[in-house]
C-alpha positions in Angstrom: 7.9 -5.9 -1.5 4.6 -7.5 -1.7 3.4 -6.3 1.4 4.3 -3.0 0.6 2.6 -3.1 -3.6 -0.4 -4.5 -1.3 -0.4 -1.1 0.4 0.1 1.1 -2.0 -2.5 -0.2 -4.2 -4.9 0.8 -1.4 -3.6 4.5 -1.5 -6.7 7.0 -1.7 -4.8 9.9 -0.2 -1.2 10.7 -0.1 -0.1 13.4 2.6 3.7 14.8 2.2 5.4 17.1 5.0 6.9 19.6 3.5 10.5 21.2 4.9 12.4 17.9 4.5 10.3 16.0 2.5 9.3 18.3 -1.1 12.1 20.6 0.4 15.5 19.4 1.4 14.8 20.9 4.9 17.1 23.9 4.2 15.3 27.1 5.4 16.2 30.2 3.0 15.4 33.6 4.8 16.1 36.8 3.5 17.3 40.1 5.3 13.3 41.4 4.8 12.1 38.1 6.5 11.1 36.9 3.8 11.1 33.0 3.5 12.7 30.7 0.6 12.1 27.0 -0.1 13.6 24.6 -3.4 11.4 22.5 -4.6 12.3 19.8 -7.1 10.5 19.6 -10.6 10.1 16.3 -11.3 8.2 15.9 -7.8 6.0 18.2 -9.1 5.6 16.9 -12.2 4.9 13.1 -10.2 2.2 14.6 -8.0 0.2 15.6 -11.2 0.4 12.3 -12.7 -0.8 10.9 -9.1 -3.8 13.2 -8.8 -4.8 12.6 -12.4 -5.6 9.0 -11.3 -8.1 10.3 -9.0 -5.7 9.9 -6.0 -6.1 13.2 -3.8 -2.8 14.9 -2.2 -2.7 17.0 0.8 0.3 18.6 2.8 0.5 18.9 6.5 3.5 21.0 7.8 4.6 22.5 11.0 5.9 25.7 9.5 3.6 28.5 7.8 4.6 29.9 4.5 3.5 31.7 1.5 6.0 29.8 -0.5 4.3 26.6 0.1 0.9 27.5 -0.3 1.7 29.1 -4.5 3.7 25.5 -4.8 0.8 23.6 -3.6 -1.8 25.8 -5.6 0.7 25.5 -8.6 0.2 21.8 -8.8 -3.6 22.3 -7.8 -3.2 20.9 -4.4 -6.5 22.6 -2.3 -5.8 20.4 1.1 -2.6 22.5 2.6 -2.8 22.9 6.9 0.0 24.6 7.6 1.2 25.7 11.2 0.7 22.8 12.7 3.4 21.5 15.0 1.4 19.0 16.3 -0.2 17.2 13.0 -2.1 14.6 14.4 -4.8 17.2 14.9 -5.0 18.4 11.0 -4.8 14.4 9.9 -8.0 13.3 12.4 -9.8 16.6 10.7 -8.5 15.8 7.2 -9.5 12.0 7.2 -12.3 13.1 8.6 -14.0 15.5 6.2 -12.7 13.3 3.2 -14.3 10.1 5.1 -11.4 8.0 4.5 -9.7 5.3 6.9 -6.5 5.1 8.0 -5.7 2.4 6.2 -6.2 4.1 2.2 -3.8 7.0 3.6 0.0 7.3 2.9 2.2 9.8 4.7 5.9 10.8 4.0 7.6 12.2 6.4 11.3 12.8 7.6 11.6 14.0 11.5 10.1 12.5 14.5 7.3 14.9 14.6 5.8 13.0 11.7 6.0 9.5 13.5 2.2 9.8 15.3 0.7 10.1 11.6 2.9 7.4 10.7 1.9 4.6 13.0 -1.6 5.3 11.9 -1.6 5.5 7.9 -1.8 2.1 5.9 1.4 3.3 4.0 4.5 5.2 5.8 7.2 6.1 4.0 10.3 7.4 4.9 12.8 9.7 2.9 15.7 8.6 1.9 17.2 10.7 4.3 14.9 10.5 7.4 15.8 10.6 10.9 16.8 6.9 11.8 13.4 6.5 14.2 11.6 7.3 11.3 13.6 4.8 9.5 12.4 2.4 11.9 8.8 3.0 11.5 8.5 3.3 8.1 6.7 0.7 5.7 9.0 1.7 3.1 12.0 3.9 2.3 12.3 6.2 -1.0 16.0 6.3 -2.2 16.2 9.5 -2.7 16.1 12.2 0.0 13.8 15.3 0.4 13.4 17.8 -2.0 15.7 15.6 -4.6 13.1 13.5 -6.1 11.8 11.4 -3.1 8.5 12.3 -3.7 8.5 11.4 -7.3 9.8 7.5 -6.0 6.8 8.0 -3.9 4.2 8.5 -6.6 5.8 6.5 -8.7 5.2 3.4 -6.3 1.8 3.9 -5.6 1.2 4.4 -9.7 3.0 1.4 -10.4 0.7 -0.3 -8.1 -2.0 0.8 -8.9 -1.4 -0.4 -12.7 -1.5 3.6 -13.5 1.9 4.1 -13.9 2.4 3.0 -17.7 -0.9 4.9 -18.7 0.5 7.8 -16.8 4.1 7.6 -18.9 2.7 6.7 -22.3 2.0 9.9 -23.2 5.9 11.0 -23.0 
């Protein structure tokens, strides 16, 4: 667990995938087309705490929806590439323009198409309910699965070790 405290403490830039990770990969569509996603409060609620520690947050997912883009604004999240099947491209252009290294970036992920970030961030983390090769290439795994708190676990650790996390709390 030191290894992974080590890590964390790092952590200038958290990226989550989205269906799967903040969502519980269930895809709501109704008869007009019209796309649905659950998100889970207390995620939310964990993000802001994050970013009000100066750590910035970004989402890269494969899918395109308005949902996800009012979410992301709601918790004042400005670094959203969406329609990206392929990530790898969005994280090179991401790292890039914030002029960060790999190795102050955490990514969460859940399917295989998140494993190229994943072998290349300092911290990769795994939902609860990943795909078992993600699993297997994942620093650490929350307990939790996507869209049911995983990515509160996930702030949570990187607060903690940080030595934010108490500050973060004390005003509740």
């Amino acid at each position: 667990m030191q290894d992974i405290q080590e890590r964390a403490a790092r952590i200038r830039l958290v990226i989550f995938d989205v269906d799967g990770v903040l969502t519980d990969g269930s895809l709501y569509l109704g008869d007009d087309g019209q796309e649905y996603k659950a998100f889970h409060s207390r995620d939310g609620l964990g993000m802001t705490l994050l970013q009000e520690t100066g750590v910035r947050l970004a989402v890269i997912t494969g899918r395109t929806s308005k949902v996800v883009q009012l979410r992301m604004e709601n918790l004042g999240i400005s670094e959203i590439y969406q329609g990206y099947r392929d990530k790898l491209p969005a994280y090179e252009e991401l790292k890039r323009r914030l002029s960060l290294t790999d190795d102050v970036i955490a990514y969460v992920g859940d399917d295989v198409v998140d494993l190229p970030i994943m072998r290349q961030v300092g911290l990769a983390i795994a939902v609860g309910d990943a795909h078992p090769r993600v699993q297997q290439h994942a620093h650490w795994h929350t307990r939790a699965g996507g869209g049911q708190g995983a990515a509160r676990e996930v702030c949570e650790l990187i607060l903690d070790a940080q030595g934010t996390l108490e500050r973060a709390m004390s005003r509740f």
